[in-house]
Each structure stands twice: as structure tokens, then as C-alpha cells.
N, CA, C and O atoms as CSV, one atom per row, in Angstrom:
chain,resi,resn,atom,element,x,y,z
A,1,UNK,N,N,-142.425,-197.730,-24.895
A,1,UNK,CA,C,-141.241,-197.176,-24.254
A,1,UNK,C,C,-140.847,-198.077,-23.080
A,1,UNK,O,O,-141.730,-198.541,-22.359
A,2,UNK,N,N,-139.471,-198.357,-22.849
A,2,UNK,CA,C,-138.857,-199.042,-21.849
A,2,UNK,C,C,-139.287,-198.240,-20.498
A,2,UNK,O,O,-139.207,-197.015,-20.404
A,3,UNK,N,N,-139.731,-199.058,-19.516
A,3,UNK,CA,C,-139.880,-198.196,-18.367
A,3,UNK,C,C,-138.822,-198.606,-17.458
A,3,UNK,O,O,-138.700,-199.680,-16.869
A,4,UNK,N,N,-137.993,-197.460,-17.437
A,4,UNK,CA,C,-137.296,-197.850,-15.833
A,4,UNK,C,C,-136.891,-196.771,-14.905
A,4,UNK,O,O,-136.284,-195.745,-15.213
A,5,UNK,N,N,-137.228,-197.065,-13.941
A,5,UNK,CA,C,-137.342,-196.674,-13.016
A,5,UNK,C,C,-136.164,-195.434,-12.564
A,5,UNK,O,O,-135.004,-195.250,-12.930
A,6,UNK,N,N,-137.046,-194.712,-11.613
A,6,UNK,CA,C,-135.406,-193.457,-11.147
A,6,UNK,C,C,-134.508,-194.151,-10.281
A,6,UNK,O,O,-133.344,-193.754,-10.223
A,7,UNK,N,N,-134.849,-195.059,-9.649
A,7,UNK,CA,C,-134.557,-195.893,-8.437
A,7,UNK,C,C,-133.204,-196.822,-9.762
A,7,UNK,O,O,-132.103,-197.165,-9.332
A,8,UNK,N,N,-133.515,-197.014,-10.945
A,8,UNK,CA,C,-132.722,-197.656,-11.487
A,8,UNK,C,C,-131.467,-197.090,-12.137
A,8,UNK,O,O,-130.322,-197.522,-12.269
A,9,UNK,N,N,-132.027,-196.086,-12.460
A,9,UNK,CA,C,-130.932,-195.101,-12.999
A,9,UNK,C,C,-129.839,-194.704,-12.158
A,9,UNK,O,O,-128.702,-195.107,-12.403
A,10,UNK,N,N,-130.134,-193.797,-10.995
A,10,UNK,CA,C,-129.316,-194.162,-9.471
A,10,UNK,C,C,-128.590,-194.911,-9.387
A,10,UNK,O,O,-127.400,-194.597,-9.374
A,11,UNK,N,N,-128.992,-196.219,-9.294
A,11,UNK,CA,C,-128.405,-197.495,-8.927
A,11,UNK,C,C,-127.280,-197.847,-9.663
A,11,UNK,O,O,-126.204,-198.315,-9.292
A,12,UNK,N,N,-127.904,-197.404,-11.309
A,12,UNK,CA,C,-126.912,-197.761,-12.208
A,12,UNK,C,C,-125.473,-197.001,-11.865
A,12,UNK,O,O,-124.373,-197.412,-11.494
A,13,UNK,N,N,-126.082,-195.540,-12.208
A,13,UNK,CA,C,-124.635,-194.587,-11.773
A,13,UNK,C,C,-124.050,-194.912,-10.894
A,13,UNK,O,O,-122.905,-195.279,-11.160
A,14,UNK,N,N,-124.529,-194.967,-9.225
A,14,UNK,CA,C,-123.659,-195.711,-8.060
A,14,UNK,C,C,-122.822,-196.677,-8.853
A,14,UNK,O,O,-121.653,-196.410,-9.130
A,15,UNK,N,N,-123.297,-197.589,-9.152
A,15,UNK,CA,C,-122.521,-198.611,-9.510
A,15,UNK,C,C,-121.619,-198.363,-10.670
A,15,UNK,O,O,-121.138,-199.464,-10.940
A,16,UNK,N,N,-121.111,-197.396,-11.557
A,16,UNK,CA,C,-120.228,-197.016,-12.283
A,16,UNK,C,C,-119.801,-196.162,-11.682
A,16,UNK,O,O,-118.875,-195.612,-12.278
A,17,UNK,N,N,-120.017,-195.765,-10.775
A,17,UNK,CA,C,-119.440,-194.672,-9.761
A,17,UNK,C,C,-118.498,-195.351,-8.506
A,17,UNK,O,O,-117.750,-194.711,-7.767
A,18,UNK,N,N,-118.714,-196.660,-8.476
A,18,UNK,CA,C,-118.044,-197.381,-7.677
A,18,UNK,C,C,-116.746,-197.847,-8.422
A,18,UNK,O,O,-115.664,-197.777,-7.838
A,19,UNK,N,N,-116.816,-198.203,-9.385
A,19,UNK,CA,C,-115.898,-198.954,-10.456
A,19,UNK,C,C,-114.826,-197.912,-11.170
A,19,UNK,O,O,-113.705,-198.302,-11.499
A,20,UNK,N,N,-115.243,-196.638,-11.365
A,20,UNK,CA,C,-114.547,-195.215,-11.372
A,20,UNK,C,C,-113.301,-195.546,-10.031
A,20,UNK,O,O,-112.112,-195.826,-10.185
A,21,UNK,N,N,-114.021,-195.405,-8.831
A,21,UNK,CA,C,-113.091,-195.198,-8.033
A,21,UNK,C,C,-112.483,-196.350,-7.058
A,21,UNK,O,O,-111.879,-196.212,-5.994
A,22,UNK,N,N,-112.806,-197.419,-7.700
A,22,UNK,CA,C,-112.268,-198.722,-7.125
A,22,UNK,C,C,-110.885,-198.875,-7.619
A,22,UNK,O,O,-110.671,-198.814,-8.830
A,23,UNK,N,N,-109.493,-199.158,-6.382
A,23,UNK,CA,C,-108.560,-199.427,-6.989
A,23,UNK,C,C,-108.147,-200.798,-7.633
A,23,UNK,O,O,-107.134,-201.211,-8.196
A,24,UNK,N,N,-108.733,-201.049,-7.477
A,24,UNK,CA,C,-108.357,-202.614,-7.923
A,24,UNK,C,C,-108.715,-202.561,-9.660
A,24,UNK,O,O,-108.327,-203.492,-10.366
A,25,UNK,N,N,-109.463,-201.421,-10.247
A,25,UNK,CA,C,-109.507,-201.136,-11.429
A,25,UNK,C,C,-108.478,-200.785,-11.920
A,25,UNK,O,O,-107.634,-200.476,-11.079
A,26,UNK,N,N,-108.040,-200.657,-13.392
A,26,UNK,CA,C,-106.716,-200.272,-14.182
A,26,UNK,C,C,-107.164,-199.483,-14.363
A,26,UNK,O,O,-108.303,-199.394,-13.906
A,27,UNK,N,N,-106.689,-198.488,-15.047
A,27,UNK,CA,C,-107.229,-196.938,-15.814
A,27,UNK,C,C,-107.981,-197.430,-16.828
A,27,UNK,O,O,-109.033,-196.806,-16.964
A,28,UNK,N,N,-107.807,-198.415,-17.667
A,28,UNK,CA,C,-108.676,-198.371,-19.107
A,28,UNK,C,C,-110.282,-198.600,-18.255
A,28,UNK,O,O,-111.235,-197.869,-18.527
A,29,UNK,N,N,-110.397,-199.954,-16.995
A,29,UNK,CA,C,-111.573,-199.845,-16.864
A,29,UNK,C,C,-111.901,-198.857,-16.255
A,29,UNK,O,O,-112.942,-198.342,-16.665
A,30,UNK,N,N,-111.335,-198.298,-15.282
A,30,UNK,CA,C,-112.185,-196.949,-14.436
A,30,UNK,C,C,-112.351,-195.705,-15.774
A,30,UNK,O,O,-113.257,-194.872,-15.737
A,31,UNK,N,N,-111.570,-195.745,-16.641
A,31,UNK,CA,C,-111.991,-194.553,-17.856
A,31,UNK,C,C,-113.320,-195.317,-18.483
A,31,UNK,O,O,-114.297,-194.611,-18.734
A,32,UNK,N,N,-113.373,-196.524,-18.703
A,32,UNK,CA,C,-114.883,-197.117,-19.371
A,32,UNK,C,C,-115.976,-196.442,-18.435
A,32,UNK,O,O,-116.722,-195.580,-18.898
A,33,UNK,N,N,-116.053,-196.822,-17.202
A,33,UNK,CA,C,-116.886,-196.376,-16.450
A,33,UNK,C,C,-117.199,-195.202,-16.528
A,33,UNK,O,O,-118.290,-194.974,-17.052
A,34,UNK,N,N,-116.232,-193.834,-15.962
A,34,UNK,CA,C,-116.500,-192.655,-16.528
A,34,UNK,C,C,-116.691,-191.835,-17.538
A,34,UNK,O,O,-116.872,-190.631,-17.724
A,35,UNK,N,N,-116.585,-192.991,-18.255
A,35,UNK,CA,C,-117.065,-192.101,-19.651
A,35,UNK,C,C,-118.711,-192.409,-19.989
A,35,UNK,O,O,-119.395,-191.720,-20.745
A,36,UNK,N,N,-119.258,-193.829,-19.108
A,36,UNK,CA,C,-120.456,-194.081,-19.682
A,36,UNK,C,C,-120.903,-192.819,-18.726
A,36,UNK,O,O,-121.887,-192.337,-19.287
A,37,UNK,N,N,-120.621,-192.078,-17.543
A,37,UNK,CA,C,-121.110,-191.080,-16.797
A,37,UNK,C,C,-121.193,-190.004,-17.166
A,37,UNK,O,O,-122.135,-189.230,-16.992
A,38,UNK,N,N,-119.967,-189.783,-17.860
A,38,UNK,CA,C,-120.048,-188.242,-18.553
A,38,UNK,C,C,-120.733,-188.587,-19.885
A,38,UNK,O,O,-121.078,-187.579,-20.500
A,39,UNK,N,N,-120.988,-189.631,-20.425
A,39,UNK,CA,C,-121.868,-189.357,-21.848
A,39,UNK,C,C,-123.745,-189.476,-21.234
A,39,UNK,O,O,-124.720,-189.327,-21.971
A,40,UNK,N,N,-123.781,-189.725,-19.987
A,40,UNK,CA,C,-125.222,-189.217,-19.313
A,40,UNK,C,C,-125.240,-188.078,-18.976
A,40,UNK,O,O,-126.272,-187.413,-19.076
A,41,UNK,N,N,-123.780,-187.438,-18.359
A,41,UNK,CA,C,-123.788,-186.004,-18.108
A,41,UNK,C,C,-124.011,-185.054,-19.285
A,41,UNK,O,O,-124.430,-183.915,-19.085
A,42,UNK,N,N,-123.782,-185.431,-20.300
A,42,UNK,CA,C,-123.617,-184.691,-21.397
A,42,UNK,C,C,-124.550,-184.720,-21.651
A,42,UNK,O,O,-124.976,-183.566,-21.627
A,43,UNK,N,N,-125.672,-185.742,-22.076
A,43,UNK,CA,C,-126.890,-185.857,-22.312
A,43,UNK,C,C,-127.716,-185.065,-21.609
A,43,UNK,O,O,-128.464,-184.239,-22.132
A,44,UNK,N,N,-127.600,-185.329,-20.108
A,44,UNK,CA,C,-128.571,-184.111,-19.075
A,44,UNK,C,C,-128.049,-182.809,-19.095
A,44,UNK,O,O,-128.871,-181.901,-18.974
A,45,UNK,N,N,-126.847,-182.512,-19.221
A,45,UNK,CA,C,-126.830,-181.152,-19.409
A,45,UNK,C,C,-127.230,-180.172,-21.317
A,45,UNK,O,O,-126.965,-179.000,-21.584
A,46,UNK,N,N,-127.726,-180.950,-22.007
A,46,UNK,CA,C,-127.895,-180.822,-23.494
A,46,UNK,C,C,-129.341,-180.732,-23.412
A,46,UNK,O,O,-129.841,-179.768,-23.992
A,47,UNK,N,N,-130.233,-181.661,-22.719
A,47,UNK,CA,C,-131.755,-181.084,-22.509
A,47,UNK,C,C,-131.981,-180.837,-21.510
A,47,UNK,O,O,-133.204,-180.703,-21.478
A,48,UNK,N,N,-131.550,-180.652,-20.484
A,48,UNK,CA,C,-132.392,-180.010,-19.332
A,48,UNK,C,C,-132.826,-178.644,-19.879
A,48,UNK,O,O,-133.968,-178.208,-19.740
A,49,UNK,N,N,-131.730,-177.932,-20.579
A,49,UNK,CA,C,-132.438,-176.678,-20.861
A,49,UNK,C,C,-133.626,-176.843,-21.074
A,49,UNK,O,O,-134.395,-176.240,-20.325
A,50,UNK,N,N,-134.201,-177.698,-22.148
A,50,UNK,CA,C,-135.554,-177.429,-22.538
A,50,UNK,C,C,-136.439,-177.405,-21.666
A,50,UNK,O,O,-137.580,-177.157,-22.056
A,51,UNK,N,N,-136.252,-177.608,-20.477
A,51,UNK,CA,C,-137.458,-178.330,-19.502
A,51,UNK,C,C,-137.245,-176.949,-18.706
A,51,UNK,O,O,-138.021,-176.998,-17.752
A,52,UNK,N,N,-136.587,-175.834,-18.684
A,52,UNK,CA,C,-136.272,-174.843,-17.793
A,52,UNK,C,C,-138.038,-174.065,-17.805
A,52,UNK,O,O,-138.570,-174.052,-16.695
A,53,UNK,N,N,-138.695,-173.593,-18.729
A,53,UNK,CA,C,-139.898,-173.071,-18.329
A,53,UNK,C,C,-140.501,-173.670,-18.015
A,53,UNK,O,O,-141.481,-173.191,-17.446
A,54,UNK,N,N,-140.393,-175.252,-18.140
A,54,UNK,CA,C,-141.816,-176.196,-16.509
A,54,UNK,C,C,-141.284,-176.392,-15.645
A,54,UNK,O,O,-142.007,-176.974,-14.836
A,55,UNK,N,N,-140.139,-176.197,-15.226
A,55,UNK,CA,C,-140.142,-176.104,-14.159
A,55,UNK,C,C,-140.356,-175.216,-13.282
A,55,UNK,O,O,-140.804,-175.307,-12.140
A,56,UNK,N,N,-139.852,-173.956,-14.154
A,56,UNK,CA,C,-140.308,-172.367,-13.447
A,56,UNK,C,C,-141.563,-172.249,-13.408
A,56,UNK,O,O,-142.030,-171.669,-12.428
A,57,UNK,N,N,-142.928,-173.007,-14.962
A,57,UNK,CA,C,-143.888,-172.983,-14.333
A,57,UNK,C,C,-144.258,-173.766,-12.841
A,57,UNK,O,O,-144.922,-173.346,-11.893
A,58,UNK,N,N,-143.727,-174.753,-12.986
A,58,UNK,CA,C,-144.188,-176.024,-11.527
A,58,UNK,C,C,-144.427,-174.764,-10.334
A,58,UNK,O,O,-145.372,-174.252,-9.735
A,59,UNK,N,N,-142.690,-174.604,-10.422
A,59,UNK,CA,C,-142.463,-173.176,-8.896
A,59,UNK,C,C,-143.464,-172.225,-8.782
A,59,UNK,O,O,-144.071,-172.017,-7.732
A,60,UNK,N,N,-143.665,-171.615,-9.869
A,60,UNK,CA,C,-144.710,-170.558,-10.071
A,60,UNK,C,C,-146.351,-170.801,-8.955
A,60,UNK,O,O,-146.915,-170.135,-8.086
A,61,UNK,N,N,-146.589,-172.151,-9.643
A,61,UNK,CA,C,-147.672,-172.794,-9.396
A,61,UNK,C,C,-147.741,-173.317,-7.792
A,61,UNK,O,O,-148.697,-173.311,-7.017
A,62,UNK,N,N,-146.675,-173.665,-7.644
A,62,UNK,CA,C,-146.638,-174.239,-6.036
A,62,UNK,C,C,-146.536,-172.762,-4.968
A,62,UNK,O,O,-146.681,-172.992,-3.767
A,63,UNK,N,N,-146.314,-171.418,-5.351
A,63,UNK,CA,C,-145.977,-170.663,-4.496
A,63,UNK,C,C,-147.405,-169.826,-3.862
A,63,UNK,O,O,-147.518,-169.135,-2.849
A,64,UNK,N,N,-148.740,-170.337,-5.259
A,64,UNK,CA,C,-149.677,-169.428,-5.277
A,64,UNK,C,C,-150.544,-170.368,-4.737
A,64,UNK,O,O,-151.722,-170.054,-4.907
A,65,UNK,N,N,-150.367,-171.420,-4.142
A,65,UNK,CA,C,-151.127,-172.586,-3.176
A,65,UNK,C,C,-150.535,-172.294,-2.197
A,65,UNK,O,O,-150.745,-172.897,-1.145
């Protein structure tokens, strides 16, 4: 598996997040940009569900320490 980093992922978005709202962009590129954002948004909002009972376990676990 590719490892990269959270620090990279971040970075990445900033930086399509810059290009979104840079005027010196035309619409076709600031729509390229936001769309590579919303097809990550789409992605994280499609599995996070699954991860909803470890995290409630994690909480669970941290409250009884």
C-alpha cells in the first residue's frame, strides 16, 4: 500500500483549494479543482459511515480512563 501521509493529503486539498478560489483561474480550471474536492468529499462522506461504531467505541473507551 502507498503510504502517504495526513500531512499530505491536507496539503494536497489546500492546494486545490487555492486554485478553486484563485482569480486568475477561468471557470473550467477552478471547476477541475473542485471537482477533484468534491469527488474526495463524496468518497469521505460514503465510508465514514462504516467507521461510526469505532469511533463510538474509541469515545466509549477514553471516558472509562
Amino acid at each position: 500500500m502507498n503510504r502517504v501521509s495526513e500531512q499530505d493529503i491536507i496539503s494536497t486539498l489546500r492546494g486545490w483549494s487555492v486554485e478553486v478560489e484563485s482569480p486568475r483561474n477561468d471557470g473550467w480550471t477552478r471547476y477541475h479543482y473542485l471537482d477533484k474536492i468534491m469527488k474526495v468529499k463524496q468518497y469521505v462522506d460514503e465510508h465514514l459511515s462504516k467507521y461510526e461504531k469505532v469511533q463510538q467505541e474509541r469515545s466509549s473507551n477514553h471516558k472509562t480512563h
